[in-house]
N, C-alpha and C positions, 0 to 999 in steps of 0.2 A: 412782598419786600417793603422793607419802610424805606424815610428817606437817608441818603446817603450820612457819613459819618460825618461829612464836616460842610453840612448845609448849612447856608446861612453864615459861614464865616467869611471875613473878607481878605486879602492878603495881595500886598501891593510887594512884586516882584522886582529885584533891583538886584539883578544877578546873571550872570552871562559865564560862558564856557560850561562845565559839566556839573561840578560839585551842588552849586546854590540851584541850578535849574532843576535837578533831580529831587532836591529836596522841595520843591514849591511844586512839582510835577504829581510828587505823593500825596499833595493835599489836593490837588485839581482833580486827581484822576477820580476822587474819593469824596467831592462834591464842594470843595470851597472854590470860592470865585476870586481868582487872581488875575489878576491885572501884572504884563508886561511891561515893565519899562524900558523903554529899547531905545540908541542913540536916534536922532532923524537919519534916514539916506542908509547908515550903515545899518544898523540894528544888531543883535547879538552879535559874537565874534563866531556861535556855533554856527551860526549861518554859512559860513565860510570852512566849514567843515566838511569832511566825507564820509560817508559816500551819497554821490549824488546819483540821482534818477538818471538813467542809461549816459554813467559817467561823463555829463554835460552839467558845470557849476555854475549854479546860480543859490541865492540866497532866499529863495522858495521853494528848493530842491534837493536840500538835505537831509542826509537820514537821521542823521545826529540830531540836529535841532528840533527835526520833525518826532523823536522819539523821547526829548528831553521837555517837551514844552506841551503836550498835548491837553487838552480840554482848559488851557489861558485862554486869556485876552491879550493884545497887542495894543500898546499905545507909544507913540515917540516922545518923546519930551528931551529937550535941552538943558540938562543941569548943569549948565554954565552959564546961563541967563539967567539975569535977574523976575524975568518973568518965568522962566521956568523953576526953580526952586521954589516961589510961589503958588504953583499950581501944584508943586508933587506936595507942598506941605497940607494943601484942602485933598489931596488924595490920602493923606495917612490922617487927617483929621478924624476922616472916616473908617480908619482900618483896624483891623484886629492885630495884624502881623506885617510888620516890615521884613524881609529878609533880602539882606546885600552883601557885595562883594565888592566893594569900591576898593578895599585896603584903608590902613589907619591913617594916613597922612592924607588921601583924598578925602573923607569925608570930612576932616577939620578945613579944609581949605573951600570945600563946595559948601560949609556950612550945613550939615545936616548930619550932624552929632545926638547921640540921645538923647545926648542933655535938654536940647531944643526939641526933637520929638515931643519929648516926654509933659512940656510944656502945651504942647500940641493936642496931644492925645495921651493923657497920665494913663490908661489901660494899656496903651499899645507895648507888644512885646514886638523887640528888634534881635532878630538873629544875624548877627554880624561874622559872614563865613571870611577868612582870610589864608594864606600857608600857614603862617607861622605864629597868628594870634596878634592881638591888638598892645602888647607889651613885649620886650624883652628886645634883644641884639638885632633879633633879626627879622624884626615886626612890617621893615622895608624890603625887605628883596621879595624881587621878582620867582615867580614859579612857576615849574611845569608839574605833571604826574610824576614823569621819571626823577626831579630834585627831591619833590616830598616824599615819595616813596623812597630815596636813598638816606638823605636826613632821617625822615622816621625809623630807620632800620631796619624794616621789610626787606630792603634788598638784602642785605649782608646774609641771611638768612637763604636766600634761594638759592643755592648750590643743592647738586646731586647727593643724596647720600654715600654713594659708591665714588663720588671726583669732589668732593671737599677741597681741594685746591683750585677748582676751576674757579673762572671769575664770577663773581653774583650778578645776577640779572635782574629785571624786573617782569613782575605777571601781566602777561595779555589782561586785556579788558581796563586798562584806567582806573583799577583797582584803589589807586590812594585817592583819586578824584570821588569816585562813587562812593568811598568808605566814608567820608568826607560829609555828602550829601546822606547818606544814612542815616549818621550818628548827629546830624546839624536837625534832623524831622525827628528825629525823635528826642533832643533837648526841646525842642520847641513845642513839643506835643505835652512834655511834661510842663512847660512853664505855659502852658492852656489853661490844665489841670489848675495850676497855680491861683491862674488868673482869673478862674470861674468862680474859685472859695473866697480870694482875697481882693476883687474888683481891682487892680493894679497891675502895672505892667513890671516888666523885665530887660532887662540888656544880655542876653546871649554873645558869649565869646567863644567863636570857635575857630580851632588850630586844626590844618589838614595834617601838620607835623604831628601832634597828639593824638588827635583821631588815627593816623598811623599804628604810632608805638604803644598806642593802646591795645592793639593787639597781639603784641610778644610778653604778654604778662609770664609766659613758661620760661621766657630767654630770661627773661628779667630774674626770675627765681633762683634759675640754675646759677647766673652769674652772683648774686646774693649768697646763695646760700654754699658752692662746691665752687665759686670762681672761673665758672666755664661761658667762655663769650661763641654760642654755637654756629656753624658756619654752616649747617645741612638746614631743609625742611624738621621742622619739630619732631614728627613723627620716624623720622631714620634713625632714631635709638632703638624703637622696639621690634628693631629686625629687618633682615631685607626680604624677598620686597612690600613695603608697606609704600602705597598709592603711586606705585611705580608702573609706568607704561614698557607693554614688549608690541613689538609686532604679531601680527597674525595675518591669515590670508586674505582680507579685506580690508586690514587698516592696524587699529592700537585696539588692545586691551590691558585694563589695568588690573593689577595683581594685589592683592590684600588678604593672605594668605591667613593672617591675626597672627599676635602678637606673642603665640606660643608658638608649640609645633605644628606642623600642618603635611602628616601622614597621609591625608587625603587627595593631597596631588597628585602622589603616588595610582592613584587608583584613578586621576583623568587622566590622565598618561598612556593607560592601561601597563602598567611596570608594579604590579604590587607588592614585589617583591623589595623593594624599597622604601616600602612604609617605614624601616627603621633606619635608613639613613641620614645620618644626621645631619643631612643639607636641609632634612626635609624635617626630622623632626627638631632641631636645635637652630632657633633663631639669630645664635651666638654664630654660628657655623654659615650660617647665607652670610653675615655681617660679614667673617674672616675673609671667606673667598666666595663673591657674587659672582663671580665670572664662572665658576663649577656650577654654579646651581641655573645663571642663566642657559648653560650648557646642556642642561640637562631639559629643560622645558620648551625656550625657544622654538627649536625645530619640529617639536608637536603642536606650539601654537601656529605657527607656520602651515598647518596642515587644515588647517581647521578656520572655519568662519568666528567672525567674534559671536555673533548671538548665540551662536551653538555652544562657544566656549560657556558662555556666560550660564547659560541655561543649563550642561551639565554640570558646572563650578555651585551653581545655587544649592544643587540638590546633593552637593557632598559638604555643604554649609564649608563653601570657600567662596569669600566676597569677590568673588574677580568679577568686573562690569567692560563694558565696550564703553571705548572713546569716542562721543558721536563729533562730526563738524557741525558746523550752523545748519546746512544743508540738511543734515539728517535729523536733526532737533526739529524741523519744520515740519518732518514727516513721521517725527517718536508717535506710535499708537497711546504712549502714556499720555502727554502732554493733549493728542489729539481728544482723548475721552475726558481728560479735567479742559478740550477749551481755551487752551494757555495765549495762545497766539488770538489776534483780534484782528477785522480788518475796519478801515473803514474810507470814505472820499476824501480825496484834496482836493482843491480846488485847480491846483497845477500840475498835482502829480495823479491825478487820478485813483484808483484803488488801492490803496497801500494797507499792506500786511506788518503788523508789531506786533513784539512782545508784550502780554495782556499785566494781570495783574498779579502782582507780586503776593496778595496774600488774597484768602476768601473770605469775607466778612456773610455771616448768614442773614441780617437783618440791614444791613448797611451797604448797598452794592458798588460793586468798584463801577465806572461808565469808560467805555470808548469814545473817544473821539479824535481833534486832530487841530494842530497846529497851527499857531494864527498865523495870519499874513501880516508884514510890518507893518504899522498903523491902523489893521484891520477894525480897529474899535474906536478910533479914537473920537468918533462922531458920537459914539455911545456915552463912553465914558465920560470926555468932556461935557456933554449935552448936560449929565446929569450935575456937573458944578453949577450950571447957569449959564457955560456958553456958547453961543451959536455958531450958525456955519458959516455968518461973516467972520466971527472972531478965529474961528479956525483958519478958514482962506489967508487973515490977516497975520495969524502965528505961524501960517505955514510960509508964507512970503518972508516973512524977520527970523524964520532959523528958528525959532522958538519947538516948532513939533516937526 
């Protein structure tokens, strides 16, 4: 194995709740040294997130944070002191990568604007994560997952295909936050790229709202091109049911019959004699009446295990897959033979088990490890400006870290 893919780069973190952490977590996990910057006393807001270790909150005992921050550094810093914006400016002196979340109107007001980076350290690339983008109407409001995900128009889209009038939801998982951090690591990897050819830095602007709507490039089409503003999942045009969950005798299995006919149901069922009924072969006909066709299947899935479904469904080359929960993801023999899941110590929470690496690099290895404690470095990092553990004692007594 060589060494990791982003050895030797440096990246001073300036980011709290989900989006910015996740994206500075991908360059940690994968060998760059980032440094935390966390208020004094409070530190991240993830901190104060769930779930906690045997549902007792403390701010060293999160899942969240503990899953979003793994292989940082932690240092506190007060950037509202005039000593402290001094000291974060000799920490990006030295950096490769600023990435933050202040919003547009705090970092004009804390003074720590590109413009003055840039002064700073003319290489350094700044990824600037916000909702709604550093311009426009709505470059001040406040945000959660659920407003960006509804602004961005992800929600309007989550209705059933079969209850198109029901009200739009939004997806489990903090999906606009994470898509957010995704698309924020990989502008920043490309103005790397940049950076390596043309020794100069970058200003990155990124919108959770865009990052969003960046994803209904199909909605966007359809309303373009025939006038249709769609109100199902994408995929509910080419038939029912396409990635639709039914019950079965141990849980959900999903159905993905494709996007023609699918005569082969017929034959899990054990009913062959309906290979040509057009429930079954005419995807126009599940769309008319879903309720006939779920009538027809349900109560054989019912009868039946999912893995068993799934396993006879493969071999009649019909995608139907089992719905696993978290619980059952822990223990998929798939995941278990690729490794997926990692464990490793904390210091307060002892053995803790997460989610591994998101992609496999063959010569570049992803690492395990584990979440800092608040201030956990700050003896390190500081030391290496030049200052000691009196000067510490004395920034910790004045609010400064």
């Amino acid at each position: 194995m060589g060494e990791q893919a982003f050895s030797n780069l440096k990246v001073i973190d300036c980011t709290e709740g989900v989006a910015g952490p996740y994206c500075t977590k991908l360059l940690a996990d994968f060998g760059a040294e980032v440094i935390k910057v966390e208020k004094p006393e409070e530190g991240d807001v993830a901190r104060g997130m769930g779930p906690f270790l045997k549902d007792e909150p403390h701010p060293e005992k999160s899942g969240t944070f503990f899953y979003l921050n793994t292989n940082k550094k932690s240092v506190t810093l007060n950037l509202k002191s005039e000593t402290g914006v001094k000291i974060f400016k000799e920490l990006v002196r030295e950096a490769d990568l600023l990435i933050e979340n202040f919003g547009p109107e705090t970092t004009s007001k804390l003074g720590l604007s590109y413009e003055i980076f840039r002064e700073v350290n003319p290489r350094l690339i700044m990824t600037s994560i916000s909702p709604y983008g550093q311009t426009g109407p709505y470059r001040e409001y406040k945000a959660t997952n659920l407003t960006v995900y509804g602004l961005g128009g992800a929600m309007y889209t989550m209705r059933p295909g079969t209850n198109p009038a029901d009200r739009p939801v939004v997806e489990g998982g903090l999906q606009a936050d994470y898509s957010a951090g995704l698309l924020s690591f990989i502008a920043t990897v490309a103005a790397l790229i940049n950076q390596t050819r043309s020794n100069r830095g970058t200003w990155i602007d990124i919108s959770a709202m865009e990052c969003m709507a960046s994803t209904l490039t199909m909605h966007f089409g359809e309303y373009s091109y025939i006038g249709l503003s769609r109100k199902t999942n994408p995929w509910a045009i080419h038939g029912y049911p396409i990635g639709y969950s039914s019950p079965c005798k141990d849980g959900w299995i999903s159905l993905t019959p494709g996007i023609g006919g699918a005569p082969n149901i017929a034959l899990l069922i054990g009913k062959p004699e309906l290979q040509d009924d057009p429930l079954l072969a005419k995807p126009s006909a599940r769309m008319a009446e879903p309720e006939k066709f779920d009538a027809l299947i349900v109560p054989w899935l019912k009868e039946h295990d999912k893995w068993e479904i799934a396993k006879e469904a493969q071999e009649l080359r019909l995608a139907f897959t089992p719905v696993l929960s978290p619980g059952e993801l822990q223990n998929d023999e798939q995941l278990k033979a690729r490794e997926f899941f990692a464990k490793t110590n904390h210091p307060m929470m002892g053995e803790v088990t997460y989610s591994g690496a998101p992609a496999k690099l063959s010569e570049s290895p992803w690492r395990a490890g584990r979440a800092p404690l608040l201030g956990e470095h700050n003896e390190e990092i500081y030391g290496r400006l030049g200052y000691s553990k009196e000067d510490l004692i004395r920034m910790r007594e004045e609010g400064v870290i």
